[in-house]
C-alpha positions as CSV (number, residue, x, y, z in Angstrom):
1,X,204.8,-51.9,-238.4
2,X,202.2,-53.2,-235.9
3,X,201.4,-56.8,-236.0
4,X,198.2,-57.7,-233.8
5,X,198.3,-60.7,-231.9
6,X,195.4,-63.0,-232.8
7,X,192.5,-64.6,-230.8
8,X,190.2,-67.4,-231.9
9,X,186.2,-67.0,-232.0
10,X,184.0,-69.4,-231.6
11,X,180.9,-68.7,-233.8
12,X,180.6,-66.4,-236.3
13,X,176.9,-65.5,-236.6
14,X,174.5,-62.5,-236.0
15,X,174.2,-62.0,-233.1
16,X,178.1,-61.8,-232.8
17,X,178.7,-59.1,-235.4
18,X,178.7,-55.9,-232.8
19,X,181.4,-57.9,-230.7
20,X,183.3,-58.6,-233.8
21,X,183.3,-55.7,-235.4
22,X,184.8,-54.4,-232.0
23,X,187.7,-56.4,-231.0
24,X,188.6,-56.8,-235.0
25,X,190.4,-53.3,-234.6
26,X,192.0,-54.7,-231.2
27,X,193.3,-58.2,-232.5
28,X,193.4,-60.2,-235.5
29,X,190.7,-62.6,-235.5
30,X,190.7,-66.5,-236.4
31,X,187.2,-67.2,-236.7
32,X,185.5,-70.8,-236.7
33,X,181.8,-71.5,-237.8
34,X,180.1,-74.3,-239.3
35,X,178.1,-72.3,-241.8
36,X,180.8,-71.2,-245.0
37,X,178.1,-68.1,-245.2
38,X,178.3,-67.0,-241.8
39,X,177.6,-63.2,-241.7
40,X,180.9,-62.3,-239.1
41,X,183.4,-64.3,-241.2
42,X,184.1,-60.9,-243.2
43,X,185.7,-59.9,-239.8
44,X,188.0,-62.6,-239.6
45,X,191.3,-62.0,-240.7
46,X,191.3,-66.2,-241.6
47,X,188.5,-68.1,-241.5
48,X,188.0,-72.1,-240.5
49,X,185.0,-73.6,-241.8
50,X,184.1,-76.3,-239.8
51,X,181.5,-77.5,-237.0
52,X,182.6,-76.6,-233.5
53,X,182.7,-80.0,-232.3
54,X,185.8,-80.3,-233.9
55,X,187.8,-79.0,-230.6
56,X,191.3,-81.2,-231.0
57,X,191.3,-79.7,-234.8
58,X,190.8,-76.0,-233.5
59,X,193.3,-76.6,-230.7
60,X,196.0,-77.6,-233.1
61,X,195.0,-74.2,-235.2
62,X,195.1,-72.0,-232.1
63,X,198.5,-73.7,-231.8
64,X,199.8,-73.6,-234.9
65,X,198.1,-70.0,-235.8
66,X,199.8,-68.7,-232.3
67,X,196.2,-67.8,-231.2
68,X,196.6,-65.8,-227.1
69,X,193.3,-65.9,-226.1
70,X,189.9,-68.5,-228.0
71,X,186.9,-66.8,-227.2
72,X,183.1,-66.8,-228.1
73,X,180.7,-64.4,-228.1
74,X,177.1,-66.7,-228.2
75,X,176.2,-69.7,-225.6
76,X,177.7,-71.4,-222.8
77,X,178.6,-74.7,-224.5
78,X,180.8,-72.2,-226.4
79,X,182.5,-70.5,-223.2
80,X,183.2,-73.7,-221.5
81,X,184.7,-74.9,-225.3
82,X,186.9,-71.7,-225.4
83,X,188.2,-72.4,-221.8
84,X,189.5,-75.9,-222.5
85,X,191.0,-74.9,-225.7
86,X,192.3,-72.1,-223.5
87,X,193.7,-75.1,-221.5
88,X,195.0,-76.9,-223.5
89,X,196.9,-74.3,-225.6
90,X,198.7,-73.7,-222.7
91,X,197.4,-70.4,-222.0
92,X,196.0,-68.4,-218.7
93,X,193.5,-66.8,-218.9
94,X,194.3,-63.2,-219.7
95,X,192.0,-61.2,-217.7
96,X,193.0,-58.1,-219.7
97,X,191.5,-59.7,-222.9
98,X,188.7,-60.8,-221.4
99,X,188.3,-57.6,-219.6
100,X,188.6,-55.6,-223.6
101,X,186.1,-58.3,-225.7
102,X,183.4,-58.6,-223.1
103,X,182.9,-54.6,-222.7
104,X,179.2,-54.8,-223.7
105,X,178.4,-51.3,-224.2
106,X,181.7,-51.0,-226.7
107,X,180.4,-54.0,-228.7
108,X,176.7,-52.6,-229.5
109,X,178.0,-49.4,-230.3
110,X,180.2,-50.4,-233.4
């Protein structure tokens, strides 16, 4: 059996539901979003809800949840907050994964 390997998102609202509803059939996702009724947490194979500010409590998930790659799909504040978890995880930055969750065209046509 195939076991995906799991990434972390940052945000889970509208206008990240085409992205999410891509890479879901890549990896696993670990989703985090403030709002318990946010519309891309069905896409999230677990679900953390809690505010993004919260960065040493995600960092200890993505640790403990063995998360390769913490991504978002929404504003900068969010990239720069994916990179340092990125960091601080202890992983580099997988150009491959970024290469497969950032293909644009692939994420509006899902």
């Amino acid at each position: 059996m195939f076991i995906k390997k799991k990434i972390a998102v940052l945000g889970l609202g509208t206008h990240q539901l085409g992205a999410l509803k891509y890479i879901k059939n890549i990896y696993d996702i670990v989703g985090f979003d403030e709002d318990k009724f946010c519309p891309g947490k069905k896409y999230a194979k677990k679900f953390y809800n809690f505010g993004l500010n919260k960065k040493d409590k995600i960092i200890n998930i993505c640790k403990k949840e063995k998360i390769i790659f913490a991504t978002s799909f929404c504003t900068e504040f969010f990239l720069q907050l994916s990179f340092e978890i990125n960091f601080r995880i202890n992983k580099d930055q997988n150009f491959k994964i970024i290469k497969e969750i950032t293909n644009k065209k692939a994420c509006k046509e899902k």
